[in-house]
C-alpha positions as CSV (number, residue, x, y, z in Angstrom):
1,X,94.4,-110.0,8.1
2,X,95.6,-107.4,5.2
3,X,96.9,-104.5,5.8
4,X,93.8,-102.4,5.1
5,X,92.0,-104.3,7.0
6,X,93.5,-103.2,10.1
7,X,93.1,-99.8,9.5
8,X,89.4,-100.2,8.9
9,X,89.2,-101.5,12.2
10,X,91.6,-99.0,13.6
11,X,89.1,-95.7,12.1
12,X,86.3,-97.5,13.5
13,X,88.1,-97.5,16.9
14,X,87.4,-101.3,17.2
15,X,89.3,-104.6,18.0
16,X,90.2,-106.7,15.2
17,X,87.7,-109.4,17.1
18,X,85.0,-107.1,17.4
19,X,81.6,-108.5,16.9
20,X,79.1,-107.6,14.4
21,X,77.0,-105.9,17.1
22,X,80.0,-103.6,18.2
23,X,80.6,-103.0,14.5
24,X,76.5,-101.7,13.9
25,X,77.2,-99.9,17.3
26,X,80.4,-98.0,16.8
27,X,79.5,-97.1,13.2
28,X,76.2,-95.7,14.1
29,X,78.6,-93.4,16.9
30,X,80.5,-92.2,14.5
31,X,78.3,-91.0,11.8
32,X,76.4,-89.4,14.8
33,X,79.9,-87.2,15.8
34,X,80.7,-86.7,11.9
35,X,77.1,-85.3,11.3
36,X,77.1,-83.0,14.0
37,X,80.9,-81.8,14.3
38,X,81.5,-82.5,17.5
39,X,84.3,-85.5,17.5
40,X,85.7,-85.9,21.1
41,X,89.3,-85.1,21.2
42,X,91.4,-88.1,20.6
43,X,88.7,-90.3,18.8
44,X,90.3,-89.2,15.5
45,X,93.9,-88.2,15.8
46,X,94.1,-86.8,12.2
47,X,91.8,-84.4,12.5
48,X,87.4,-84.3,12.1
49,X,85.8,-87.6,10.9
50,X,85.7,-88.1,7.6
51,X,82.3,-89.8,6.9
52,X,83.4,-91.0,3.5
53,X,86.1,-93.3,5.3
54,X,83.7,-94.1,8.0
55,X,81.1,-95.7,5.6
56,X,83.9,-97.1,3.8
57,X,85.8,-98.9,6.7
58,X,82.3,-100.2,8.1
59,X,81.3,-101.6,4.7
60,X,85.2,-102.9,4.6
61,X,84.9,-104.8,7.9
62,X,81.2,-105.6,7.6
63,X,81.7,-107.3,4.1
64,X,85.1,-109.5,6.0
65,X,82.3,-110.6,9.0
66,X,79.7,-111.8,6.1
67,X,82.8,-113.6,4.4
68,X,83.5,-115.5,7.5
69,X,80.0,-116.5,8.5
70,X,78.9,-117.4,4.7
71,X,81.8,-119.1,3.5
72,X,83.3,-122.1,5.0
73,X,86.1,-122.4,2.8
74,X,89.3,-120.2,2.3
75,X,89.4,-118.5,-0.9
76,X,92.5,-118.2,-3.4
77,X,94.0,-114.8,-3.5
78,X,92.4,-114.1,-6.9
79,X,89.0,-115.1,-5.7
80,X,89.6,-112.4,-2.8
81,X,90.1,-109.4,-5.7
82,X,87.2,-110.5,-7.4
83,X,84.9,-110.8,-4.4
84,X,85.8,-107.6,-3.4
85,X,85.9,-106.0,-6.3
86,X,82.0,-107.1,-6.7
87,X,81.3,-105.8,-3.5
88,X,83.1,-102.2,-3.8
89,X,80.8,-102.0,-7.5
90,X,77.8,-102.9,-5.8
91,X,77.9,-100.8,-3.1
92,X,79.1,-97.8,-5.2
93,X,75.3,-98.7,-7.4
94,X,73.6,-99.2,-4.6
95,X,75.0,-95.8,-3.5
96,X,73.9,-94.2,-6.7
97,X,70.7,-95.6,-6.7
98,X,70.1,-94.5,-3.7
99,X,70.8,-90.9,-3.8
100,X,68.6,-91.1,-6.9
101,X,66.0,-91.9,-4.5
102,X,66.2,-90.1,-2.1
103,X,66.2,-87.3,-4.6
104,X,63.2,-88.2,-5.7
105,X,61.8,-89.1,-2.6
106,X,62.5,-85.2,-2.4
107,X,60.5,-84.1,-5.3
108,X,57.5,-86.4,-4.2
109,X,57.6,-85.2,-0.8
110,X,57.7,-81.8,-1.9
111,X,54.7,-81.5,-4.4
112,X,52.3,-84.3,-1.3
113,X,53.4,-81.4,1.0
114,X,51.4,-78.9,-0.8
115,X,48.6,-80.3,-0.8
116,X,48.2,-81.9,2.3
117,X,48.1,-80.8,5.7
118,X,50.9,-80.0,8.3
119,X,51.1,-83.4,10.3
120,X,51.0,-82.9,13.9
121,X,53.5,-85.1,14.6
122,X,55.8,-87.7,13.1
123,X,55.8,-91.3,14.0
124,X,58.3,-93.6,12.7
125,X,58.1,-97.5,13.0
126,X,61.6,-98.2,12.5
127,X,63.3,-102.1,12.7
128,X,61.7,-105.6,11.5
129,X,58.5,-104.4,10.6
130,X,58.7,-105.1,6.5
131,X,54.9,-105.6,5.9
132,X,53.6,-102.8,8.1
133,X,50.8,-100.7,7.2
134,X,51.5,-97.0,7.5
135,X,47.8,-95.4,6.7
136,X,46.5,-97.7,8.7
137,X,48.8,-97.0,11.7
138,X,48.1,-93.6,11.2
139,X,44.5,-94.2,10.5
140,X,44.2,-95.5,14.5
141,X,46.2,-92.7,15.8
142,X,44.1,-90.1,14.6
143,X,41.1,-92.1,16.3
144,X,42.9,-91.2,19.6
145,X,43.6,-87.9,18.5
146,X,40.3,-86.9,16.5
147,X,41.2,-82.9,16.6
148,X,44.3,-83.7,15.0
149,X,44.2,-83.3,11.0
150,X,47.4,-85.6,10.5
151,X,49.7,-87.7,12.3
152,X,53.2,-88.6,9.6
153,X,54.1,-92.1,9.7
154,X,57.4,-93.7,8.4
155,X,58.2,-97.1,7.8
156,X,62.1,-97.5,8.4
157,X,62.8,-101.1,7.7
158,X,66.2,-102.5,9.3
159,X,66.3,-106.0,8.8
160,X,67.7,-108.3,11.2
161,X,70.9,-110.1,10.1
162,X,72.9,-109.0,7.4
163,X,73.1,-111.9,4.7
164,X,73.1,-110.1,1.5
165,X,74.6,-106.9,-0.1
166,X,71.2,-105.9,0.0
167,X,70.6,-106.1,4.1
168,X,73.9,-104.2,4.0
169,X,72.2,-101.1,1.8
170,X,68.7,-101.4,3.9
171,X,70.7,-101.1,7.1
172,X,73.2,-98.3,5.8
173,X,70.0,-96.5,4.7
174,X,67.9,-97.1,7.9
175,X,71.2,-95.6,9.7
176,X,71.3,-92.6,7.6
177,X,67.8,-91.9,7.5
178,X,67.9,-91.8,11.6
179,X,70.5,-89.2,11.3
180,X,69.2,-86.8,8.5
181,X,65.1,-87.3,9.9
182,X,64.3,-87.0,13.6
183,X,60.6,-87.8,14.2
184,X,59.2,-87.1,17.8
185,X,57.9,-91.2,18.8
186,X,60.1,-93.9,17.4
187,X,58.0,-97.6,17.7
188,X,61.2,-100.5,17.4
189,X,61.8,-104.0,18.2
190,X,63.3,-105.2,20.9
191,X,66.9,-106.0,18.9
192,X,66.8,-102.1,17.9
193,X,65.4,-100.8,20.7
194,X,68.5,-102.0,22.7
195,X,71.2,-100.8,20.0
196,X,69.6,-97.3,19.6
197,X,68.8,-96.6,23.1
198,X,72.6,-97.6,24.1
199,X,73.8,-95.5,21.1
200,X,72.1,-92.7,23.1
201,X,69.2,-92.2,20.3
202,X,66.4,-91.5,22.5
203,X,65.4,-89.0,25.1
204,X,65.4,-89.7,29.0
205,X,61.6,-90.6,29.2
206,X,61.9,-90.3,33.5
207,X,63.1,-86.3,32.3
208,X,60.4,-86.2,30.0
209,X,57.8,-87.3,32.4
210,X,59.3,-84.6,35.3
211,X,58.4,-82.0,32.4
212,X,55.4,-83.2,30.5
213,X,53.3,-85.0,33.6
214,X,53.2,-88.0,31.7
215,X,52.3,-90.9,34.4
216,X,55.1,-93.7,33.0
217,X,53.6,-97.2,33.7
218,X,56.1,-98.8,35.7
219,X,55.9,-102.3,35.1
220,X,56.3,-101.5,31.2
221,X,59.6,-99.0,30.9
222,X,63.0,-100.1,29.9
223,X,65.9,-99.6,30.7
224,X,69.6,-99.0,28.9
225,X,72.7,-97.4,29.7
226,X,74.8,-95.6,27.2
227,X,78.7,-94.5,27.3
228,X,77.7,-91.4,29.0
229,X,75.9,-92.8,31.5
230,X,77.0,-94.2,35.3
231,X,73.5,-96.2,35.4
232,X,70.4,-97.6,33.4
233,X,68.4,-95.1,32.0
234,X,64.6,-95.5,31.4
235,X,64.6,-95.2,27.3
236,X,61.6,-96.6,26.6
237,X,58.2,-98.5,27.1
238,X,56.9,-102.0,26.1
239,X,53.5,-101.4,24.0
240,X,53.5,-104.9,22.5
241,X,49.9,-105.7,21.7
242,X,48.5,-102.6,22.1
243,X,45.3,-101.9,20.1
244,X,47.1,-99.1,18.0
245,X,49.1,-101.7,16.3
246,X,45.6,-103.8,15.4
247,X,45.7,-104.5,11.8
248,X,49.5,-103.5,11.4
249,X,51.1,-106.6,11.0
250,X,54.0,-106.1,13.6
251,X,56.0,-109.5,12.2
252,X,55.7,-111.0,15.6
253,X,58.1,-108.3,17.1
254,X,57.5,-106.6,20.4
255,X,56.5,-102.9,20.2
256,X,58.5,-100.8,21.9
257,X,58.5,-96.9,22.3
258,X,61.0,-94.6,22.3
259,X,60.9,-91.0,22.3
260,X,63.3,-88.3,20.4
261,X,60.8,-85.1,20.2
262,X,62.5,-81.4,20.5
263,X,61.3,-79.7,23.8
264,X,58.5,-77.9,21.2
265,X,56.6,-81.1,20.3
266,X,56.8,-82.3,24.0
267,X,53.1,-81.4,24.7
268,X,52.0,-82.6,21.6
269,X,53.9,-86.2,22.0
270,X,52.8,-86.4,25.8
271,X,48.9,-86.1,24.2
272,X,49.6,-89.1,22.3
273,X,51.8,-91.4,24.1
274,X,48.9,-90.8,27.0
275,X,46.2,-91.7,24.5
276,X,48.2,-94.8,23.4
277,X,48.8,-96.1,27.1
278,X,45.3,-95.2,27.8
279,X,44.3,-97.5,25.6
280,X,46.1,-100.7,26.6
281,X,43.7,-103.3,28.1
């Protein structure tokens, strides 16, 4: 393992033998404690995280992990420089490209905001759900809610596996987009249900119940712990099959709730999530 390597793995705080999971996991941590400011004292010796070298050691030790699971035979040193040479220019496009679009993702969001109305609150369907329909999604919601004028919903895809430069940029965007946009009800999969509600992504639904007088139905919550807490934590509920999600094309997944509303849109999400559960057969 080259020197650089190691050092990836060292800023990431991780094992050289660290799995792929642990990798998505820790990286999501970090860009988390470099966002908001707040690194914990002796996760960084040098100083605050930088989240340039945070994307760059992820991308570093994620593009070694796709080498070794694609590629059954050792490459020559040369091959190595070219490999990742291609992979450091396609990233740095894919970077560009990206900013470019969220830029104009900007602009578009901008000039649809004036003329439609204020949502009432923001759903995002975030995880394997490529071919799901948004305005239809929405479309059932506002049949539960028919004094609401607009419910937002957000498609976040985050595919599966990583097998292609391309996985790598859906995933670094789906991360990044959880970070800069915090909608109040959060509909994953099971795989990202379990990695964001250990990463400590959603809200404590047991507290949010004690404030809200939302009835939690028992036999559907789940559970998670993260590294701050001593024991499971209900995180979530199981909503697979539920007649919101008729029509949405759900790519087989489970549907699974999570919640990360600011105390303000508590009443409103409450109203909702009771609608939805209400619903169930």
């Amino acid at each position: 393992m080259n020197e650089e390597l190691k050092k990836a793995y060292e800023l990431l705080g991780l094992p050289e033998d660290a799995t792929r999971e642990q990798v998505e996991n820790r990286y999501f941590i970090l860009l988390k404690r470099a966002r908001s400011g707040n690194a914990r004292e002796g996760d960084n010796e040098d100083g605050p995280l930088d989240l340039t070298e945070i994307n760059r050691a992820y991308n570093l030790v994620i593009g070694i992990e796709s080498e070794k699971t694609s590629t059954m035979e050792k490459q020559s040193k040369v091959g190595h420089f070219f490999y990742y040479y291609k992979v450091h220019v396609i990233v740095g496009l894919l970077v560009v490209l990206f900013a470019g679009y969220m830029i104009k993702e900007g602009i578009d969001k901008r000039r649809e905001a004036a003329n439609t109305p204020p949502a009432n609150l923001s759903v995002s369907v975030f995880g394997n759900f490529y071919m799901a329909d948004m305005d239809l999604l929405q479309e059932n919601m506002l049949k539960l809610m028919p004094e609401w004028q607009r419910v937002k919903t957000t498609l976040v895809y985050n595919p599966p596996e990583i097998q292609s430069q391309q996985d790598m940029a859906l995933q670094q965007k789906s991360m990044l987009m959880l970070m800069t946009e915090k909608d109040e009800i959060y509909v994953t999969d099971e795989k990202n249900f379990a990695s964001l509600a250990a990463q400590g992504a959603f809200i404590d639904l047991e507290q949010f119940s004690a404030a809200t007088g939302l009835k939690l139905p028992e036999d559907k919550l789940r559970e998670a712990r993260t590294e701050d807490d001593a024991s499971d934590v209900v995180y979530g509920i199981d909503v697979t099959g539920n007649p919101v999600f008729s029509g949405i094309e759900m790519s087989g997944e489970k549907q699974i709730i999570g919640l990360r509303a600011e105390e303000e849109k508590w009443n409103d999400t409450r109203l909702l999530l009771e609608k939805i559960l209400q619903s169930a057969p």
